[in-house]
N, C-alpha and C positions, 0 to 999 in steps of 0.2 A: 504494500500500500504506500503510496507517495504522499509526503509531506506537504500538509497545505502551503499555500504560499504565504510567503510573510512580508510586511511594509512597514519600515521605518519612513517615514515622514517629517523632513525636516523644517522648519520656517528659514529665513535668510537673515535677515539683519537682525546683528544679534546674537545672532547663534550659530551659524558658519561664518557670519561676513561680519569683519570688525570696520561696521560702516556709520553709526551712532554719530560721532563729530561731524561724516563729510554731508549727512540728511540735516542737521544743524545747520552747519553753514550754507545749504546749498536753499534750504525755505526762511534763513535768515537775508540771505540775499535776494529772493525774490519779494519778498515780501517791504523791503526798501526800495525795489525796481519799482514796484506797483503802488508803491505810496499806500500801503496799508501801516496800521500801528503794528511795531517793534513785539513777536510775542518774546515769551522769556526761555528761555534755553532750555531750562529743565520742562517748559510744557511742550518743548516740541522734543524731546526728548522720551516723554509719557504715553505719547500719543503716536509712536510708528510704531507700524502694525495695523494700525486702524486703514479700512479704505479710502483710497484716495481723497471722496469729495466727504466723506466723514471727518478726515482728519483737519481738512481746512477748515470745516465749521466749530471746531473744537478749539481753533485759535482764532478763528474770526468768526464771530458769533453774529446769525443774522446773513454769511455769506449765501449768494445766491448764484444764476444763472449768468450774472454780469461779471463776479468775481473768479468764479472758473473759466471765463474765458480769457479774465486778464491772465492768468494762471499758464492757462494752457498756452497763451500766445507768446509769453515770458519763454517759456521753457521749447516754443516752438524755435526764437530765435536763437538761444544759449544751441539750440542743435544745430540751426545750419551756421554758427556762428557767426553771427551778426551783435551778441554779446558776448563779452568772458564769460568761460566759463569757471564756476568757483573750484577751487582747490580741492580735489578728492584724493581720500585715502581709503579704499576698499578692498582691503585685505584678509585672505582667512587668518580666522586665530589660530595662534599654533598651534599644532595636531595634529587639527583637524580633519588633513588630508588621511591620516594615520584611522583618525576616527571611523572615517567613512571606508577604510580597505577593511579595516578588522569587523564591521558591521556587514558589509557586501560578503566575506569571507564565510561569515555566520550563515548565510542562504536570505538575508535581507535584500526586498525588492528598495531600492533607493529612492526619494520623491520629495518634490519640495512643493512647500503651499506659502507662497506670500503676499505679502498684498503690496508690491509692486503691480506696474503693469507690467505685459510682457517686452516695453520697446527696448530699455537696455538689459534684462535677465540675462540672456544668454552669450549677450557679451561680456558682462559682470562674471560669468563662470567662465566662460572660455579665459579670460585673463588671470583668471586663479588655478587654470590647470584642472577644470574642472568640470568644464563643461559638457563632456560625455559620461558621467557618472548616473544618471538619474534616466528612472524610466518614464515618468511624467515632472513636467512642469505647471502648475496649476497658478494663474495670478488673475488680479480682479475682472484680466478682460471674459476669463471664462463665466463670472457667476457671482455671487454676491459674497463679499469677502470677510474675516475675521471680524468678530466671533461668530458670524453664522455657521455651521457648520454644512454648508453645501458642497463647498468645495474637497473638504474633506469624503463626502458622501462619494461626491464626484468620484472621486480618485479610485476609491474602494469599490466603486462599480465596471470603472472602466478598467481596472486590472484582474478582475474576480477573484478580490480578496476580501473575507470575512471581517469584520469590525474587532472582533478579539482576537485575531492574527494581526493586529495595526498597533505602533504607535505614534505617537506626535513629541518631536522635539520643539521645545522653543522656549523663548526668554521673555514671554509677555503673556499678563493674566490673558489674551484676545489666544495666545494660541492654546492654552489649559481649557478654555469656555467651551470653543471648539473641538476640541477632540472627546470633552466630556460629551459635549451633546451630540456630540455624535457617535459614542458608546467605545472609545478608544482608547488603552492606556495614554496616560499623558503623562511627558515629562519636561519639569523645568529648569534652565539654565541659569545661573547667577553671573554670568561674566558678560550680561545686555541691560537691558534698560530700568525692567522691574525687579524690584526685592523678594529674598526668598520666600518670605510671608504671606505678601500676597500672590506669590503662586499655587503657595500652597491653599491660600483662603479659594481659589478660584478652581482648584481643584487636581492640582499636580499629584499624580500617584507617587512620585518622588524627586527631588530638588538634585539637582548634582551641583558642586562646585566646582571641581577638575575636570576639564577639557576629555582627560583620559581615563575618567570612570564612567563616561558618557556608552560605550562598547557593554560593560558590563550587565551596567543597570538597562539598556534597553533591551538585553535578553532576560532579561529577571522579570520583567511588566507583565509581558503579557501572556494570556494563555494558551496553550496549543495542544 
């Protein structure tokens, strides 16, 4: 009898990608293009993770149909350069390349659910050497994004893998919400943006602090 299959599910920022300062500078800078008010570091630091037009309302309160498009036309220029582009550092944390061979090793299907969209995803992984590692990529243009748990459904359907052969990596209560509600182990990371507390409050089956107990504890989760 063959082995069901199994899915580790990773979030990105945060938890593979030490990208926290350069999503900082990069909606501190738009947000001075666009002549909106200054938010404060630590609230945009709370708040990735959230979907996209989620997260703009969450620092700009009241934002509408006008302000996503100043939004979107800012970031339309910074692409074809017609403005600087801000200073990024999008790097995996160490390991974690380590992480993801000893997990794939184990018979884990590899997969990432974030709430980017998909326009620089997969060149964000290709430049980390990483790009071909994952057998779905799941971000907000698929479906409605953290904490819903759709996307996560998504994934588990479109690979034919069972809810209790799944778990979810990530460093924010939005990815613990989701994978609970969506019947999944969850585990969460302390070296991103939220505290180990309220992961745990939100519903983390277990909190890891080191990079390289991350292997361990996601064969320990869940059931098979």
């Amino acid at each position: 009898m063959s082995k069901p299959l199994r899915l580790a599910a990773f979030d990105l920022d945060g938890t593979l990608l030490d990208s926290a300062n350069s999503i900082v500078i990069g909606v501190l800078a738009c947000w001075e293009a666009c002549g909106f008010p200054a938010p404060d570091k630590e609230h945009v630091r709370r708040i990735i993770g959230l979907p996209w037009e989620e997260s703009i309302c969450e620092l700009l309160p009241g934002a509408g149909e006008a302000e996503f498009a100043q939004i979107k036309a800012y970031h339309a220029e910074v692409a074809n350069g017609e403005r600087p582009r801000p200073a990024r550092q999008e790097n995996l944390f160490p390991g974690i390349a380590d992480v993801l061979d000893e997990v794939e090793e184990a018979g884990y299907l590899l997969s990432i659910i974030t709430s980017r969209s998909s326009g620089r995803l997969q060149q964000l992984l290709d430049n980390n050497g990483i790009g071909k590692r994952f057998v779905s990529l799941k971000t907000t243009d698929n479906g409605p994004g953290k904490p819903n748990p759709f996307l996560m459904n998504q994934t588990l359907s479109e690979l034919g893998i069972d809810k209790e052969n799944a778990v979810m990596v990530g460093d924010t209560t939005f990815d613990m919400l989701m994978a609970r509600s969506a019947g999944t182990a969850a585990v969460g990371v302390t070296w991103g943006v939220h505290e180990p507390a309220e992961l745990t409050e939100a519903g983390a089956h277990h909190v890891v602090e080191e990079v390289m107990q991350l292997p361990s504890v996601i064969k320990s989760v869940a059931t098979f």
